[in-house]
Structure formats: structure tokens, C-alpha cells
N, C-alpha and C positions, 0 to 999 in steps of 0.2 A: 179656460181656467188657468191653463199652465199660461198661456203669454198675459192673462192677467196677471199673476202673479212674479211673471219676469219683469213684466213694464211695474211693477211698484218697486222691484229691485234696480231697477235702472234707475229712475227716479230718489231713490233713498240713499243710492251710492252716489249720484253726481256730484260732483264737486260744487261748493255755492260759490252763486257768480257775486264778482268784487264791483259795488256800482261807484266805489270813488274814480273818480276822474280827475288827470293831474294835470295840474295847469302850469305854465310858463311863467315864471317870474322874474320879469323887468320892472328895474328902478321901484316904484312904490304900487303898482299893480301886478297882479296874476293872472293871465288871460288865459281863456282854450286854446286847443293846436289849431283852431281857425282862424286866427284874432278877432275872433268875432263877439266874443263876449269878454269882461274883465270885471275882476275882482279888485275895490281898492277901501279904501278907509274913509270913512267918517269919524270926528270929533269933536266930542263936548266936554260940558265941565259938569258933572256931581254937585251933588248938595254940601259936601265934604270940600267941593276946591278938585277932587283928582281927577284925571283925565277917562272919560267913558269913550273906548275907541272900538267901532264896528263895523263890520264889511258891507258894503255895497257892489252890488253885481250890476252892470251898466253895459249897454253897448258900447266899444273901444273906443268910439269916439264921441261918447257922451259921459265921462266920466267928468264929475264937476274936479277944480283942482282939488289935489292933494295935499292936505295940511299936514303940518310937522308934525312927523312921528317920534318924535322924544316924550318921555314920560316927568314923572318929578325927581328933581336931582340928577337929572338925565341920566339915569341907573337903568330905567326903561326904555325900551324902543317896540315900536309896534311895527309887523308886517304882515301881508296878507298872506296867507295860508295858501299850498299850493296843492288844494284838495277840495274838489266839487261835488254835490251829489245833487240829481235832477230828484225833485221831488214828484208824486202826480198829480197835486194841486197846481202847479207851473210855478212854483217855487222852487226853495234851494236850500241845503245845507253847506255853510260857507264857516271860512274862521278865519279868527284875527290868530297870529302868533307873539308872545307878549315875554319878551328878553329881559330879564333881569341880571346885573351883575351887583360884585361887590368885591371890594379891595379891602386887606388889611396888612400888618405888619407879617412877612414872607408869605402869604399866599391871597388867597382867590379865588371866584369864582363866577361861574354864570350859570343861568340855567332857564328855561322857555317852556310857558305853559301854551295851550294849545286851548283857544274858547270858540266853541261852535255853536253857531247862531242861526235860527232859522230865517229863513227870507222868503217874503210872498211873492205873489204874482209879477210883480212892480220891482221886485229886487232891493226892497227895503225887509231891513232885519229889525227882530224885534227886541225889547227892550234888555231884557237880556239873555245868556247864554243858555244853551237846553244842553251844554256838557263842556265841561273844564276839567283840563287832567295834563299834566306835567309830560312832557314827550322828551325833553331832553335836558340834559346837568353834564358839566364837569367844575371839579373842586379840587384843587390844592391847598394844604394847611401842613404850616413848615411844624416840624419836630423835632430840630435839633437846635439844644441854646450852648453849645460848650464842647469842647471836645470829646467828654465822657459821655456825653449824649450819641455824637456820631458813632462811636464804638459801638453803644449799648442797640443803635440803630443801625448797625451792621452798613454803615455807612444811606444808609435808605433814609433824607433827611426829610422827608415829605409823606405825609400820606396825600392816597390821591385815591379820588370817590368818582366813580359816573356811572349815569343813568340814559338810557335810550329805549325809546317806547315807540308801536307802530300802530296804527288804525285805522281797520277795512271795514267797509262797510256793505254789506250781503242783504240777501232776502229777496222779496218780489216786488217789483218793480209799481206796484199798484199800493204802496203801503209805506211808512216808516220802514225805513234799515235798519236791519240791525247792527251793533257796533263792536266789532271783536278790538281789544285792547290787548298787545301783548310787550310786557317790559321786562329790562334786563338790567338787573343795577350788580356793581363789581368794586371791590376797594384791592387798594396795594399800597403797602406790602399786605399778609396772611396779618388776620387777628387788629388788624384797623376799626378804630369808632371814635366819631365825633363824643360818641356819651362819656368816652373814659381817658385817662388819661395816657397816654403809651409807655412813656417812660418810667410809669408805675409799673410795667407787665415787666415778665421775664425779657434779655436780652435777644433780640430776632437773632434768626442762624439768614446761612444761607441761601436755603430751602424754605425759609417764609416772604424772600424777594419774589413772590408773582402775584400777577392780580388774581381776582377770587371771586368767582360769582355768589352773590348774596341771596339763598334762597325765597328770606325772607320778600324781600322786592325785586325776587323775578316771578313773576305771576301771569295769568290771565284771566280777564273779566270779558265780559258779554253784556253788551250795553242793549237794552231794549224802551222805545217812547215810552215814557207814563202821561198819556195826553191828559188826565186830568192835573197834574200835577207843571204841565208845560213842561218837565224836562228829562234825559235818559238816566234812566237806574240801573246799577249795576246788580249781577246775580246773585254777587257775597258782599260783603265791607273790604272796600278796600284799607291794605295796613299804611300805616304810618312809617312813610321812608323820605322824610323829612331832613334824616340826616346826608340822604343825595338830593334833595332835591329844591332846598331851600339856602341860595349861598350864602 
């Protein structure tokens, strides 16, 4: 009875094992540490005209060529993800990483969603993504037009937003993984938002030049299969941090 009840404590304290697997990224594919398997791109055209781009898992030296990974208005670029998970059907969870920028008059930005796509036996993925989520931003948007501005901005003539997000994948090896998501979004200076205007607030000191973690969008979700549904749901709603993560 007592080592019964050790061995459920050992078991309930173990640490969960991480079944992503990171892969090597050269030029337009992500291979294993063995080169013996790679991740690369396929692409099509939408009903819409836009570009549908998804991974393909291929022996190194059966990858068919690589098509141009530009998007429209070349704002987009596509890359292959460098994160694997063996399924136990002989499948695979793979993703494409999907760059957006955008320029305006003094600043900028980019920022990369992350679309994870199942893949069968054959190493073809399916139509579409079973989880899409934002993993990383950074944003620049100037804020001083005049010199009474630079003052009022304690010489801080920019705000500046980022966002970084991580994603492991656990559980038993005989099963869907589960998908822990954890993000960290930060603006600077103190008291920055795209929603408001700045040079409406009181004048910054000091003491409000540092960056600042946003608790609103530093969170963590736990992603689990909803097989009738084809794709992974989260445990709560995720918020709306749009203003890191959309340039």
C-alpha cells in the first residue's frame, strides 16, 4: 500500500516530457539533427487570389522544389517552422511561420503567426490548420511631431510594443499533445497604447522611460485536440492583444 501510494506520487510529481522536436533551418527547409527528414513548403492559390502555404515533411532528398515564399505585396513571407511532433498514427504536427511587416510615416513593424498543420502518414498536411497563434511582434510608432512634443515625451520619441510567445508540446506519446502556450507582451515607455493618444496624457518623467510587462497579454493557455471539431481549443478565451500583434 505505502509503495503504491509512493509510485502514484512519483508519477504525479514528474515533470511532463516536451515531445517537440527542433529542427534545423537551412535556406527554405527545416530538417532533423539527422538530415534525414525535412520540412518545406507547398503552395497554392485561394478562391480569393491569396496565397495558401503548407508544410510538407519529405525525405532530404525528396523534397519537390521550393516555391517562392513571398506573400501579396511582398508584406508576407513564409517559412518553415522549426518544431516537430511524431504523431502515433506516423504522422506529424508541422507549421508554416507566416511574417508580416508594415511601414508608415516614423515607424514600423512586423510580427509572425505560427499555423500548425497536421500531416499523415505520407507527410501531406491537411487542408487547414488545427492552431494558429501569434508567437512573435515588435512595433515602433513615432510620437513626437514638434519640439513641445519631445519635452512633453521626456525626450522618448517612440513608443515601442513586443510580443514573444513559446509552445511545448507534452502528454503520452500514444495520443494528441497537449499544447502549453505561454506569452509575454511589454510596451515602453510606462502608460503606452496604440488605443490612446499619448500626447493627450500627462507629460512622462523619468521614471516612466522603461519597458513594462503587459499583464493583460502575458498569459498562458493549454491547448488540447477537439477531434470532432479538426482543431486545438484553448482552456479560457484568449484576450485581444491586437495592439502588439497586428503591425
Amino acid at each position: 500500500m505505502i509503495f503504491a501510494l509512493a509510485l502514484i506520487a512519483v508519477l504525479q510529481s514528474a515533470p511532463a516530457v516536451d515531445r517537440l522536436e527542433t529542427l534545423t533551418l537551412t535556406d527554405d527547409r527545416a530538417c532533423t539533427s539527422d538530415g534525414a527528414w525535412c520540412v518545406g513548403l507547398t503552395k497554392d492559390t485561394g478562391d480569393d487570389g491569396e496565397p495558401i502555404v503548407r508544410p510538407i515533411l519529405r525525405a532530404a532528398g525528396a523534397l519537390p522544389p521550393q516555391a517562392d515564399r513571398g506573400g501579396a505585396a511582398a508584406v508576407e513571407y513564409f517559412q518553415p517552422w522549426t518544431g516537430l511532433v511524431r504523431l502515433p498514427d506516423g504522422g506529424v504536427l508541422a507549421g508554416v511561420k507566416v511574417e508580416t511587416s508594415s511601414m508608415y510615416s516614423g515607424g514600423g513593424g512586423q510580427a509572425t503567426e505560427l499555423r500548425l498543420y497536421r500531416l499523415d502518414a505520407n507527410g501531406d498536411a491537411g487542408e487547414t490548420p488545427v492552431l494558429a497563434v501569434p508567437i512573435r511582434a515588435e512595433l515602433t510608432i513615432r510620437a513626437c511631431f514638434s519640439e513641445d512634443d519631445m519635452t512633453q515625451r521626456a525626450g522618448a520619441c517612440h513608443d515601442e510594443y513586443g510580443f514573444e510567445a513559446t509552445l511545448t508540446a507534452t502528454g503520452e506519446a500514444a495520443a494528441m499533445p497537449v499544447l502549453d502556450y505561454v506569452t509575454t507582451a511589454t510596451a515602453y515607455p510606462r502608460g503606452s497604447s496604440r488605443s490612446e493618444d499619448s500626447l493627450e496624457k500627462p507629460p512622462l518623467k523619468p521614471a516612466d522611460l522603461v519597458t513594462v510587462r503587459d499583464p493583460k497579454c502575458s498569459y498562458s493557455r493549454r491547448f488540447t485536440f477537439d477531434a470532432a471539431a479538426g482543431e486545438y481549443r484553448p482552456d479560457s478565451k484568449l484576450p485581444d492583444c491586437s495592439d502588439y500583434t497586428v503591425p
